[in-house]
MDAnalysis code that builds the backbone (N, CA, C; Angstrom):
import MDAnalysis as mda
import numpy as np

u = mda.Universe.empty(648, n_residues=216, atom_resindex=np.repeat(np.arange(216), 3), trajectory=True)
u.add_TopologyAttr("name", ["N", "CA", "C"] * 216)
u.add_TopologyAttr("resid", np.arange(1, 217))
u.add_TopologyAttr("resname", ["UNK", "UNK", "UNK", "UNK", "UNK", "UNK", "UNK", "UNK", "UNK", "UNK", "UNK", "UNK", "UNK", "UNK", "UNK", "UNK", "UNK", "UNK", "UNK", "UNK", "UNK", "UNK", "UNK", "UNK", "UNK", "UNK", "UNK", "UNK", "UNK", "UNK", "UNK", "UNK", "UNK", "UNK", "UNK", "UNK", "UNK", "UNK", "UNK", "UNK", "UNK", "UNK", "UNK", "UNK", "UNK", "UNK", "UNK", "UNK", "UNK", "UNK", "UNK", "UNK", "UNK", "UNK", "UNK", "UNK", "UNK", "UNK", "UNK", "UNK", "UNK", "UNK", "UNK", "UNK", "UNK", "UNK", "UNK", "UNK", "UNK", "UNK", "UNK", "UNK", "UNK", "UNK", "UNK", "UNK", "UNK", "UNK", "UNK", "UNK", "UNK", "UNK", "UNK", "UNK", "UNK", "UNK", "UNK", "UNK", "UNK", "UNK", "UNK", "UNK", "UNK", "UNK", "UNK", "UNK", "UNK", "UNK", "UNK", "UNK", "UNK", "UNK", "UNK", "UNK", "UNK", "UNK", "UNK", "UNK", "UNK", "UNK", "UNK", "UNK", "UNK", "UNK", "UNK", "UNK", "UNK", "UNK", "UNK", "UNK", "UNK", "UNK", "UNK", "UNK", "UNK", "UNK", "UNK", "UNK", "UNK", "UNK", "UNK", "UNK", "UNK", "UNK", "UNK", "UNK", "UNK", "UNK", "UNK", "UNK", "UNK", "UNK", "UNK", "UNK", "UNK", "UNK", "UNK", "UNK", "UNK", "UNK", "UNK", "UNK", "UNK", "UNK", "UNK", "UNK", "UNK", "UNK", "UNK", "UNK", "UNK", "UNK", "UNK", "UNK", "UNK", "UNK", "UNK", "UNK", "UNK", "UNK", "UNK", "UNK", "UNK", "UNK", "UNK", "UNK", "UNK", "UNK", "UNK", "UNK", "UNK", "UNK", "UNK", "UNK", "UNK", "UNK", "UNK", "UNK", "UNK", "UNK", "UNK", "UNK", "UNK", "UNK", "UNK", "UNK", "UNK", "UNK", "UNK", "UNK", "UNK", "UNK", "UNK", "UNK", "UNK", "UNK", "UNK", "UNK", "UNK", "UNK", "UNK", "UNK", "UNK", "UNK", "UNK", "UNK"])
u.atoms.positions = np.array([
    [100.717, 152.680, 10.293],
    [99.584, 152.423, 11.182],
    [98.282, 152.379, 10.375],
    [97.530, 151.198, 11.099],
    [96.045, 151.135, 10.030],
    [95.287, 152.341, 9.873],
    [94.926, 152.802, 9.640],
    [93.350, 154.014, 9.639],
    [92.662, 153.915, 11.057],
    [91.610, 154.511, 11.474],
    [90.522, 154.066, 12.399],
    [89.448, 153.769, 11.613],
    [89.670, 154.249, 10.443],
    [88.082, 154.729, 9.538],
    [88.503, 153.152, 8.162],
    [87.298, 153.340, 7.770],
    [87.393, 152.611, 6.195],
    [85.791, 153.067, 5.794],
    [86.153, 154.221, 4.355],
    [85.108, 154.452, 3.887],
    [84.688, 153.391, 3.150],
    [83.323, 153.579, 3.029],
    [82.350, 152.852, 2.173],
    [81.724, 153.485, 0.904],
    [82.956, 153.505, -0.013],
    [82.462, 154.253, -1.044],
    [81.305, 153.776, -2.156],
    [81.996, 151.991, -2.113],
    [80.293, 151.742, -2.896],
    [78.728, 151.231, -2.193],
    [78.706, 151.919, -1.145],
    [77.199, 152.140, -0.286],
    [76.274, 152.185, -0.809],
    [76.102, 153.498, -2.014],
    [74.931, 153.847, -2.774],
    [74.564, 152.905, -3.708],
    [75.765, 152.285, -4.220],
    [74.976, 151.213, -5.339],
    [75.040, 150.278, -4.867],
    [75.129, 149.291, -4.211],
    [75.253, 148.450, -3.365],
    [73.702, 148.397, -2.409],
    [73.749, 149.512, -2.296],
    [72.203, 149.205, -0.746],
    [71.268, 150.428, -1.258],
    [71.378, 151.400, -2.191],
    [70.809, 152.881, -2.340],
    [70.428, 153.408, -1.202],
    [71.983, 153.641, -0.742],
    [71.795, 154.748, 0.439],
    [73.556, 155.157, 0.730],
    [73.438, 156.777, 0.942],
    [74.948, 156.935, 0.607],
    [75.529, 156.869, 1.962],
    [76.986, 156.655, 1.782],
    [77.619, 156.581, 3.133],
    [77.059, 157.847, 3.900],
    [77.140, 157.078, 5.165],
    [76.871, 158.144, 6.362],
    [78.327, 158.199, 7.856],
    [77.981, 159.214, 8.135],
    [79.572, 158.826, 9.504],
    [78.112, 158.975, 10.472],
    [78.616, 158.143, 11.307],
    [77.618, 158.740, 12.411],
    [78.435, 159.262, 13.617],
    [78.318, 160.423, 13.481],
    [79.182, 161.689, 14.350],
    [79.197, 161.280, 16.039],
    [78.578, 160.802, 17.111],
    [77.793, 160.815, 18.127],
    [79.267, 160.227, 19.538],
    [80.077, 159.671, 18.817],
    [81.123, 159.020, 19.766],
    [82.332, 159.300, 19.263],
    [82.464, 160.275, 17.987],
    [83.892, 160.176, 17.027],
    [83.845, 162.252, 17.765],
    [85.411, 162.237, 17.973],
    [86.097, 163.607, 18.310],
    [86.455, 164.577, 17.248],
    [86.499, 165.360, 17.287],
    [86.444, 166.681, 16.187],
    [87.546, 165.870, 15.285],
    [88.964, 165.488, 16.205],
    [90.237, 164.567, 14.860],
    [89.504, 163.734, 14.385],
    [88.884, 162.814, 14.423],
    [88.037, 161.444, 14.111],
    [87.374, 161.995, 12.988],
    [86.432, 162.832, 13.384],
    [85.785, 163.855, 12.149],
    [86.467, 164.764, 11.151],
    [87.218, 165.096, 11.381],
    [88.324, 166.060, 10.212],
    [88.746, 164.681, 9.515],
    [89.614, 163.549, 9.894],
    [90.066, 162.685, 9.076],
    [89.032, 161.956, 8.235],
    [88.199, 161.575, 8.906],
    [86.748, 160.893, 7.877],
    [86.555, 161.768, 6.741],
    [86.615, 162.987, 7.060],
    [86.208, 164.493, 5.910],
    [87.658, 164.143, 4.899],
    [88.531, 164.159, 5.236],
    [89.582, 164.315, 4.539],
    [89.877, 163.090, 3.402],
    [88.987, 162.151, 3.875],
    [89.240, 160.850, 2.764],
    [87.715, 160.641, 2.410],
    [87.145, 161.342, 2.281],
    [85.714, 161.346, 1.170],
    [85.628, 162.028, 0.114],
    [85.117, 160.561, -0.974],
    [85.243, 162.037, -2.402],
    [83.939, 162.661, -2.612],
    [83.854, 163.768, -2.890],
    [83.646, 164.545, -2.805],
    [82.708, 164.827, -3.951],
    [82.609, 163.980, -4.635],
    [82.093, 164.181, -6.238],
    [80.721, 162.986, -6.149],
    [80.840, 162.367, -4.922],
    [79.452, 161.296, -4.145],
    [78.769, 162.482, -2.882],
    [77.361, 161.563, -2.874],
    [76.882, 162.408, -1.514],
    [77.396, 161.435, -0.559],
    [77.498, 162.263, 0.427],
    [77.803, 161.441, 1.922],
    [77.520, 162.878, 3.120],
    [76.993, 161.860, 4.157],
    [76.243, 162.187, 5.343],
    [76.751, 162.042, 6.674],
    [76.542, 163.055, 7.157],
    [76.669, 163.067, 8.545],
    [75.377, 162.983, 9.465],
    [75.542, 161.767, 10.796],
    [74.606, 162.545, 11.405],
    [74.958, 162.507, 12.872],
    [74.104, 163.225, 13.508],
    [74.162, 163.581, 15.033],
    [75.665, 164.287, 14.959],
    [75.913, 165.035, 14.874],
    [76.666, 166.611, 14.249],
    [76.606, 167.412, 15.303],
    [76.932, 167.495, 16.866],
    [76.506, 168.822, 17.369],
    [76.867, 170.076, 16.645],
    [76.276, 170.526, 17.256],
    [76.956, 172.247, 16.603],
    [78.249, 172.103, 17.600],
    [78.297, 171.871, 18.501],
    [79.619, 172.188, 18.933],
    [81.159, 171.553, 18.671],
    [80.732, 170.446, 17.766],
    [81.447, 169.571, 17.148],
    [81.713, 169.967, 16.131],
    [80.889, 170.468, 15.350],
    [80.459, 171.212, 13.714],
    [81.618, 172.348, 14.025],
    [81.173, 173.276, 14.820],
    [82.085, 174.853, 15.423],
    [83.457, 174.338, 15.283],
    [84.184, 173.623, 16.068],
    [84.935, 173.106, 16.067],
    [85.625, 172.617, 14.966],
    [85.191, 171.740, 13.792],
    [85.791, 171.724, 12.858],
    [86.756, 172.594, 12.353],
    [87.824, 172.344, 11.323],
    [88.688, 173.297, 10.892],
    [87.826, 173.888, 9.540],
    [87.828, 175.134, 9.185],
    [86.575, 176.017, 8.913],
    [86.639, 175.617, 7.453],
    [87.766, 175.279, 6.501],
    [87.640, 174.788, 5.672],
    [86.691, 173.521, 5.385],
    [86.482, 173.375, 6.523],
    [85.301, 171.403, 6.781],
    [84.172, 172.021, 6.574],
    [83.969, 173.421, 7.327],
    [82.614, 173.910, 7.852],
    [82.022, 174.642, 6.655],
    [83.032, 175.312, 5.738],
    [82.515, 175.572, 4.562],
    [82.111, 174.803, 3.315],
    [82.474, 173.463, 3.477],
    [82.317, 172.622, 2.605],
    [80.699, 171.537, 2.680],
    [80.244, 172.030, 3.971],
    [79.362, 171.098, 4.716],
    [77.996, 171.745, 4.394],
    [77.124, 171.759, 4.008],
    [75.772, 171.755, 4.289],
    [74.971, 171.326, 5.747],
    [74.686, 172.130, 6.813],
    [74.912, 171.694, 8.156],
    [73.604, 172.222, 8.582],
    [72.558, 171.341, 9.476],
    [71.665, 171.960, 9.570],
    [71.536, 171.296, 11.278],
    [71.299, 172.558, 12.288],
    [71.511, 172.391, 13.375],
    [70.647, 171.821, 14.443],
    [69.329, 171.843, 13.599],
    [68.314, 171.107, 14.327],
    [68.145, 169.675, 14.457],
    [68.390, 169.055, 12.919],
    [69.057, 167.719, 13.320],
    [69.992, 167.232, 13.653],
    [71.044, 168.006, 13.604],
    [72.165, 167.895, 13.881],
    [72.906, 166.837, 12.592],
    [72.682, 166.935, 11.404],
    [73.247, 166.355, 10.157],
    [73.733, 167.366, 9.591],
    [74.511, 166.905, 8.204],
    [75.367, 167.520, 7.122],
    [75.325, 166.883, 6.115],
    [75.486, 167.682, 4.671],
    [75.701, 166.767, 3.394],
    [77.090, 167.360, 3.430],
    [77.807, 166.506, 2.554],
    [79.219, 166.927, 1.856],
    [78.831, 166.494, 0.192],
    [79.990, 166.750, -0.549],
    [79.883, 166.457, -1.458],
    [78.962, 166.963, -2.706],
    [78.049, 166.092, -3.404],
    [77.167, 166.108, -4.352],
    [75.473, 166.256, -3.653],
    [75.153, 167.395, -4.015],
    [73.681, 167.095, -3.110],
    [72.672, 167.431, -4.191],
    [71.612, 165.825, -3.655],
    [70.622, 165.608, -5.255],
    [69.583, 165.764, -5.254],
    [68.927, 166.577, -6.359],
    [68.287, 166.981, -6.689],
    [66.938, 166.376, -6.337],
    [66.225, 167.435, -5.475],
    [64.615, 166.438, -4.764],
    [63.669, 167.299, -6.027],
    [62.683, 166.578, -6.397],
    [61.011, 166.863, -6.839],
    [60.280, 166.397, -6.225],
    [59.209, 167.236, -6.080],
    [57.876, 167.563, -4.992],
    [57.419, 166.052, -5.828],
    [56.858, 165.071, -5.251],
    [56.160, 164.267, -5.395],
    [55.236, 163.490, -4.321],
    [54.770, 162.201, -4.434],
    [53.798, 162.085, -2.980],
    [53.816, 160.631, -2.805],
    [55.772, 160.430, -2.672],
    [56.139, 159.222, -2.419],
    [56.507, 158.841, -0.503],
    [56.594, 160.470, 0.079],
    [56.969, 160.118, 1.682],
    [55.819, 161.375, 2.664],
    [56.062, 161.256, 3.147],
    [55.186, 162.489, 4.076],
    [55.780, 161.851, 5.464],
    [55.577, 162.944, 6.414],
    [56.474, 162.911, 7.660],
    [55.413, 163.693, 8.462],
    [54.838, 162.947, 9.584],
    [53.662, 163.172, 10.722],
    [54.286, 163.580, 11.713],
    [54.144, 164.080, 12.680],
    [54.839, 164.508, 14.216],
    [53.788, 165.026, 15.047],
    [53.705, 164.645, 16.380],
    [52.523, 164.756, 16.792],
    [53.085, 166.107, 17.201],
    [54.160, 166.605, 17.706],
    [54.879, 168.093, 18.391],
    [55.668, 168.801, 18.033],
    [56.174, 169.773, 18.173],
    [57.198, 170.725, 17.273],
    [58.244, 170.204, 18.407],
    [57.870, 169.722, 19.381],
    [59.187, 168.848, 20.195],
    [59.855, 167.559, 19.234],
    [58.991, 167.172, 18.600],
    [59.492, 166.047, 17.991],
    [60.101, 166.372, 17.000],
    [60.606, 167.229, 16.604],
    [61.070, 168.124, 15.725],
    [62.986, 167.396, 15.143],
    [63.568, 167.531, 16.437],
    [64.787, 166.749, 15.663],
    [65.026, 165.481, 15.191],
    [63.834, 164.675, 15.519],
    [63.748, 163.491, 15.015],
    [63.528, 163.355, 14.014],
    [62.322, 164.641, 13.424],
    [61.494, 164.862, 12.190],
    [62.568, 165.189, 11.110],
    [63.672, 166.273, 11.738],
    [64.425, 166.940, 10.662],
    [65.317, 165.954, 9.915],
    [65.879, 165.295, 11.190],
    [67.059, 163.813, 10.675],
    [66.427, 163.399, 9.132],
    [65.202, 162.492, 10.361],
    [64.863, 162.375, 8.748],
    [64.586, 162.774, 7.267],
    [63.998, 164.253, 7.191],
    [63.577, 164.896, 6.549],
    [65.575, 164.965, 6.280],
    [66.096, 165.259, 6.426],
    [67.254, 165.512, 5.923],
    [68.283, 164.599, 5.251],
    [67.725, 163.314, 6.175],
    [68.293, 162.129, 5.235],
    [67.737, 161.564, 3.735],
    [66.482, 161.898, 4.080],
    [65.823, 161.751, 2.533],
    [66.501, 162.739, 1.860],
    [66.878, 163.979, 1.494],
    [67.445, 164.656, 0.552],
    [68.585, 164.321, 0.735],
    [69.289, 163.802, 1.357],
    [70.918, 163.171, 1.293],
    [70.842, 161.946, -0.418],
    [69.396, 161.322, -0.163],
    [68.861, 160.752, -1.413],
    [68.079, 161.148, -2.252],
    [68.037, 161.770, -2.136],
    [66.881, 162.941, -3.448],
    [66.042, 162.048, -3.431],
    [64.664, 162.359, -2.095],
    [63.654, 162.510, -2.135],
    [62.959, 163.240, -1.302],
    [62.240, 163.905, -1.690],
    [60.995, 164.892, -1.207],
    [60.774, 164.483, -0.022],
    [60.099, 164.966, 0.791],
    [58.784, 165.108, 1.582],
    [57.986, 165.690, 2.164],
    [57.026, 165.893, 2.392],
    [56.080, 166.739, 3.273],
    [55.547, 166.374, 4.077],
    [55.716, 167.327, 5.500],
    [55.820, 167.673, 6.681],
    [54.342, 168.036, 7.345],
    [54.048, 166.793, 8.001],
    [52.193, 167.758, 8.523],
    [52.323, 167.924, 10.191],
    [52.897, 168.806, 10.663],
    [53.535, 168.930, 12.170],
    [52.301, 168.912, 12.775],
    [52.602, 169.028, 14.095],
    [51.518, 169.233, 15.411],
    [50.416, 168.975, 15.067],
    [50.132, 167.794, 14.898],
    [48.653, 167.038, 14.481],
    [48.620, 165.380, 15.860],
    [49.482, 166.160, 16.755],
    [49.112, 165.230, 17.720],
    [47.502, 164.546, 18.411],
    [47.075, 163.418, 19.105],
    [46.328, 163.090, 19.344],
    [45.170, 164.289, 20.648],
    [45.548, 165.141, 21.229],
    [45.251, 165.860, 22.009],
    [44.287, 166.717, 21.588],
    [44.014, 166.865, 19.976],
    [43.163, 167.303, 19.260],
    [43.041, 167.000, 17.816],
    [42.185, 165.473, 17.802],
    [41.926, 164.988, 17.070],
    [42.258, 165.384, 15.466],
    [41.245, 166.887, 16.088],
    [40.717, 167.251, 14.369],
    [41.887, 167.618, 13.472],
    [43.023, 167.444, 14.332],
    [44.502, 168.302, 13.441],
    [44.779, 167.107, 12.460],
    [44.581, 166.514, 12.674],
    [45.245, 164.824, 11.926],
    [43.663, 164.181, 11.096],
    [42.509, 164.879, 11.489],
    [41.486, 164.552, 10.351],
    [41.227, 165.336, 9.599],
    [41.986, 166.940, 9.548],
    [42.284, 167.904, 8.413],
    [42.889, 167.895, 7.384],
    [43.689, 166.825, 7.639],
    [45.151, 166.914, 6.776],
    [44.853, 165.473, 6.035],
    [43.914, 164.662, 6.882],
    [43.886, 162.870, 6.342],
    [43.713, 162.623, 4.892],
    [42.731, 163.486, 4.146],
    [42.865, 163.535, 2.623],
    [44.069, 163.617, 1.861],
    [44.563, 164.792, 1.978],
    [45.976, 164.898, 1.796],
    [47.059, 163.917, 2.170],
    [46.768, 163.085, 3.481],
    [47.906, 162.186, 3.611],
    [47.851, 160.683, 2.791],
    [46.476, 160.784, 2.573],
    [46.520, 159.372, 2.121],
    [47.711, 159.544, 0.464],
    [47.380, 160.588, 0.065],
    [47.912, 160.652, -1.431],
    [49.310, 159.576, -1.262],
    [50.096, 159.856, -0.108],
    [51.470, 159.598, -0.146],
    [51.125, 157.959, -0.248],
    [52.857, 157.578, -0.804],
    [52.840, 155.905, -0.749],
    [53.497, 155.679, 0.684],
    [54.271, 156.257, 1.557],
    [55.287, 155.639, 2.737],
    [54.805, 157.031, 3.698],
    [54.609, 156.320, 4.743],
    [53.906, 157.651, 6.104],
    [55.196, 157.429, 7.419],
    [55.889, 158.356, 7.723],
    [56.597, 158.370, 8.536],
    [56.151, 159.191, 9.585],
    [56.011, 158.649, 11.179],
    [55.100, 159.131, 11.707],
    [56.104, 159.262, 13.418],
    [56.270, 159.926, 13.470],
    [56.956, 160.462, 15.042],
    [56.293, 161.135, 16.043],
    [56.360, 160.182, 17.095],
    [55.449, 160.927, 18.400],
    [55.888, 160.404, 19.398],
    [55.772, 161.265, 20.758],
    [56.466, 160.974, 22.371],
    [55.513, 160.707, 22.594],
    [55.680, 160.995, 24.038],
    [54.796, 161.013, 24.951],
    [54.105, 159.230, 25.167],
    [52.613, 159.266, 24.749],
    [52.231, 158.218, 24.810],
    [52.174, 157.172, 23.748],
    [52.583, 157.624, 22.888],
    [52.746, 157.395, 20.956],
    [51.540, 156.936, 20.512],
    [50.468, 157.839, 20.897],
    [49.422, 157.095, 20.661],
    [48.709, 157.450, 19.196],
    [49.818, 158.605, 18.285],
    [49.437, 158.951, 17.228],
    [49.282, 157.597, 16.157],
    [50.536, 156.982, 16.421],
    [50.642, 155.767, 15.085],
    [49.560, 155.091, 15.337],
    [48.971, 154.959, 16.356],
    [47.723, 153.473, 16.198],
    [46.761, 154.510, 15.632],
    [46.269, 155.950, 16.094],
    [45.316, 156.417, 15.738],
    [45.658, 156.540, 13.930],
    [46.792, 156.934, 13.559],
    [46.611, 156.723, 11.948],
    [46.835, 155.573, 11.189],
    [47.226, 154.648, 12.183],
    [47.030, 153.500, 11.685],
    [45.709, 152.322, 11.485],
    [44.569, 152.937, 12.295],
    [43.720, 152.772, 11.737],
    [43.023, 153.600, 10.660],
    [43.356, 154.434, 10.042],
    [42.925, 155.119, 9.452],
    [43.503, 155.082, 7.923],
    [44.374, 154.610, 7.475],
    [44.895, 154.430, 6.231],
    [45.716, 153.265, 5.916],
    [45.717, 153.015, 4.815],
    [46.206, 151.814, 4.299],
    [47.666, 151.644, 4.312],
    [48.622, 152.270, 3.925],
    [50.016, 152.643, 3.710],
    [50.662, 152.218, 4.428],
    [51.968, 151.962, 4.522],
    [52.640, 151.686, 4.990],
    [53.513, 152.898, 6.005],
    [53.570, 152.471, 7.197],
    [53.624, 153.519, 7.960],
    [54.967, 152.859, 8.754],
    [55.984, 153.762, 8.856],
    [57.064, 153.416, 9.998],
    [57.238, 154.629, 10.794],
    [57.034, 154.420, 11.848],
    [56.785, 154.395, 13.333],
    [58.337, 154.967, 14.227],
    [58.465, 156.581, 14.661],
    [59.451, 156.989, 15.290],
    [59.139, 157.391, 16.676],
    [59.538, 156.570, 17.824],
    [59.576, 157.270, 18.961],
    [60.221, 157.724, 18.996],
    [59.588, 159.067, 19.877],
    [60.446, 160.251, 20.352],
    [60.574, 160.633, 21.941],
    [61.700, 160.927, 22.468],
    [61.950, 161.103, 23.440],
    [61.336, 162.057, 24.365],
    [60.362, 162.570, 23.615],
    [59.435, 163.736, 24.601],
    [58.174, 163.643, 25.183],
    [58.618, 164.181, 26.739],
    [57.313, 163.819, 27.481],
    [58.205, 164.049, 28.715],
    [57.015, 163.826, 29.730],
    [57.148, 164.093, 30.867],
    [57.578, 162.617, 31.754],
    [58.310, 162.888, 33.043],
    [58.429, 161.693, 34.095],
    [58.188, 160.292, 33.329],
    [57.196, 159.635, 33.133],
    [56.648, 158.444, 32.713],
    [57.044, 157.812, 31.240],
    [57.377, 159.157, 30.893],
    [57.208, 159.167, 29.288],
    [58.920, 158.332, 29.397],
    [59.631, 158.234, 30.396],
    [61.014, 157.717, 30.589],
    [61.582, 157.436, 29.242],
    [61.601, 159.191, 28.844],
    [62.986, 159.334, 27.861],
    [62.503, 158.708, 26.488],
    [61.670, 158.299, 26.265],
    [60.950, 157.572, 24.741],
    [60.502, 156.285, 25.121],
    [60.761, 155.768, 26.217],
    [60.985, 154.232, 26.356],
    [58.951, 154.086, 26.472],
    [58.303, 154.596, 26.724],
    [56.807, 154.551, 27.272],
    [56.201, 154.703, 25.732],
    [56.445, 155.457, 24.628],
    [55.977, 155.312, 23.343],
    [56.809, 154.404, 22.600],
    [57.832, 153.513, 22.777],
    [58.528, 152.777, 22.214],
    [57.594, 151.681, 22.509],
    [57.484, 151.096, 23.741],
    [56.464, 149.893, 23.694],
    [54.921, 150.413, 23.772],
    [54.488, 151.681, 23.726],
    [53.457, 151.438, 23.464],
    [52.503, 151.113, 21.529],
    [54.094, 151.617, 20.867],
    [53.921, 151.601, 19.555],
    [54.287, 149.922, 19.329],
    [55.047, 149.422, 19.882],
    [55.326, 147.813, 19.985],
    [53.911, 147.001, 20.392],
    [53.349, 147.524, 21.145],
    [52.088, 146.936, 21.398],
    [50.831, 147.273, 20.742],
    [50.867, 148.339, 19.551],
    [49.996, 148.830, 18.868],
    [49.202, 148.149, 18.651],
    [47.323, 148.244, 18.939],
    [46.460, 147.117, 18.154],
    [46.340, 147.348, 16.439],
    [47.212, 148.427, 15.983],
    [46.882, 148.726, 14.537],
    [47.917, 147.623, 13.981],
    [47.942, 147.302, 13.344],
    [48.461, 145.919, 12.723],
    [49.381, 146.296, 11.295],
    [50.507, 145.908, 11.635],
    [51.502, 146.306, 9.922],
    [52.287, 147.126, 10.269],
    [52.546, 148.267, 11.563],
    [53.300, 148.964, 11.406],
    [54.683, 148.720, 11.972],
    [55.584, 149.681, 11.075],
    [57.070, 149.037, 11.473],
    [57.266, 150.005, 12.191],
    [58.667, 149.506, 13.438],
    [59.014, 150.885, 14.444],
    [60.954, 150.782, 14.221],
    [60.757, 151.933, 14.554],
    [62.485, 152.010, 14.675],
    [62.629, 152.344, 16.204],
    [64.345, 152.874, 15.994],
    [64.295, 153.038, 17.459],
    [64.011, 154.489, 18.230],
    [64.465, 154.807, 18.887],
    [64.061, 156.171, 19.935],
    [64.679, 157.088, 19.456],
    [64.364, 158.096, 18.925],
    [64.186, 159.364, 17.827],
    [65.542, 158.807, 16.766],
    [64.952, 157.924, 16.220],
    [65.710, 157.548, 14.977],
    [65.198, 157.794, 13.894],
    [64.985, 159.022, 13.133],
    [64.975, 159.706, 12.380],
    [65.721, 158.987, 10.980],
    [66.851, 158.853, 11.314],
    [67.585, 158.303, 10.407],
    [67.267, 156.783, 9.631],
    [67.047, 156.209, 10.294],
    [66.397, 154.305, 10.587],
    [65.571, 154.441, 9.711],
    [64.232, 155.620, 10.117],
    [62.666, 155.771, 9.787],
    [63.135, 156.216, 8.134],
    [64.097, 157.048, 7.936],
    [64.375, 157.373, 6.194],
    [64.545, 156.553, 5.951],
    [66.051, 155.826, 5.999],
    [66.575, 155.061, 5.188],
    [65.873, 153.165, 5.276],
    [64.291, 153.617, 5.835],
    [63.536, 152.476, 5.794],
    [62.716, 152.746, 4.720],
    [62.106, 153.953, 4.626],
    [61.469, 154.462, 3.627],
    [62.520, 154.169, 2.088],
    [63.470, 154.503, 2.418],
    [64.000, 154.414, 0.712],
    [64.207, 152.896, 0.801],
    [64.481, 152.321, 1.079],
    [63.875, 150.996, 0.870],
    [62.993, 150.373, 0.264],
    [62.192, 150.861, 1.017],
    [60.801, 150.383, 1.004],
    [60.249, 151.005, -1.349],
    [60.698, 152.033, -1.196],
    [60.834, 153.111, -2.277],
    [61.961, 151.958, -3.568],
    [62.910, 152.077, -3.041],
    [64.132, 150.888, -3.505],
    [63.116, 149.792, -4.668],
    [62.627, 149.072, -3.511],
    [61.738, 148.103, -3.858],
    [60.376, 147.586, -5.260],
    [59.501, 149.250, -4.575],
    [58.774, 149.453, -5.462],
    [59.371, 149.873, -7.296],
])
């Protein structure tokens, strides 16, 4: 009988970005067998990981995993070596926006790179996001996540040059319908240049950045 799975072992050199499973529709068997035919001596990624999926694993999986529960990702394998540098930075207007933030923040070290984190500098009080603006410009790639009304990306998008990709997040109230109300309001942004992913895609927003990184 065929497999269900076919790893992608040459991912990283091929696209510089290492295989990932994306956990979100595959059953604890689905997940033990993917584990069981990865080597182990590459990085490779998991994401959207519940913990209760993670728990579940057979414990030999769970000890082998680097598992972090807020994003709900994992490294296996080889995990590479990040230095502090001021190639990404990661904006969030809320500590709600938080698992979107981590994905990403976690997928970049799946590729050994840095970043720094300037949380709760949402639009509701300006001055949090004109404290930090010196400091942000340093970075080359601005990854920027916000619900509600997403009205953070236009506000820093007029404000700096960089290249900025753009994460809605699913938080907010009634209107805010689940991310869909900062998804087009970041689609309709009058700030001009910025790229969006999709609704707390965390993951998208990294592996756009190393790209983008790739490139340079």
């Amino acid at each position: 009988m065929q497999k269900e799975h076919l790893i992608d072992f040459d991912r990283k050199n091929r696209i510089g970005i290492p295989e990932t499973i994306f956990c979100l529709d595959k059953d604890v068997i689905q997940i033990r067998n993917i584990f069981n035919d990865l080597d182990k001596s590459k990085t490779n990624f998991f994401t959207r990981l519940s913990t209760e999926k993670y728990s579940n694993l057979p414990k030999y999986i769970q000890k082998k995993l680097k598992y972090d529960n807020i994003s709900r990702t994992a490294i296996y394998g080889k995990i590479p070596t990040t230095k502090k540098n001021f190639n990404i930075a990661i904006i969030c207007a809320g500590t709600s926006d938080m698992p979107a933030v981590t994905e990403a923040q976690q997928t970049l070290i799946s590729s050994g790179e840095y970043s720094k984190l300037f949380a709760d500098v949402g639009v509701a009080g300006l001055w949090r996001i004109k404290k930090h603006l010196t400091e942000i410009k340093k970075y080359k790639i601005i990854i920027v996540a916000a619900g509600m009304d997403g009205a953070l990306v236009s506000v820093l998008g007029g404000l700096i040059s960089q290249p900025i990709i753009a994460v809605p997040t699913s938080t907010g109230y009634g209107v805010s319908n689940n991310g869909k109300t900062a998804l087009n309001a970041m689609l309709a942004s009058c700030s001009p240049g910025i790229t969006l992913v999709n609704i707390d895609n965390g993951y998208g927003a990294a592996t756009a950045a190393i790209r983008i990184l790739n490139a340079i």
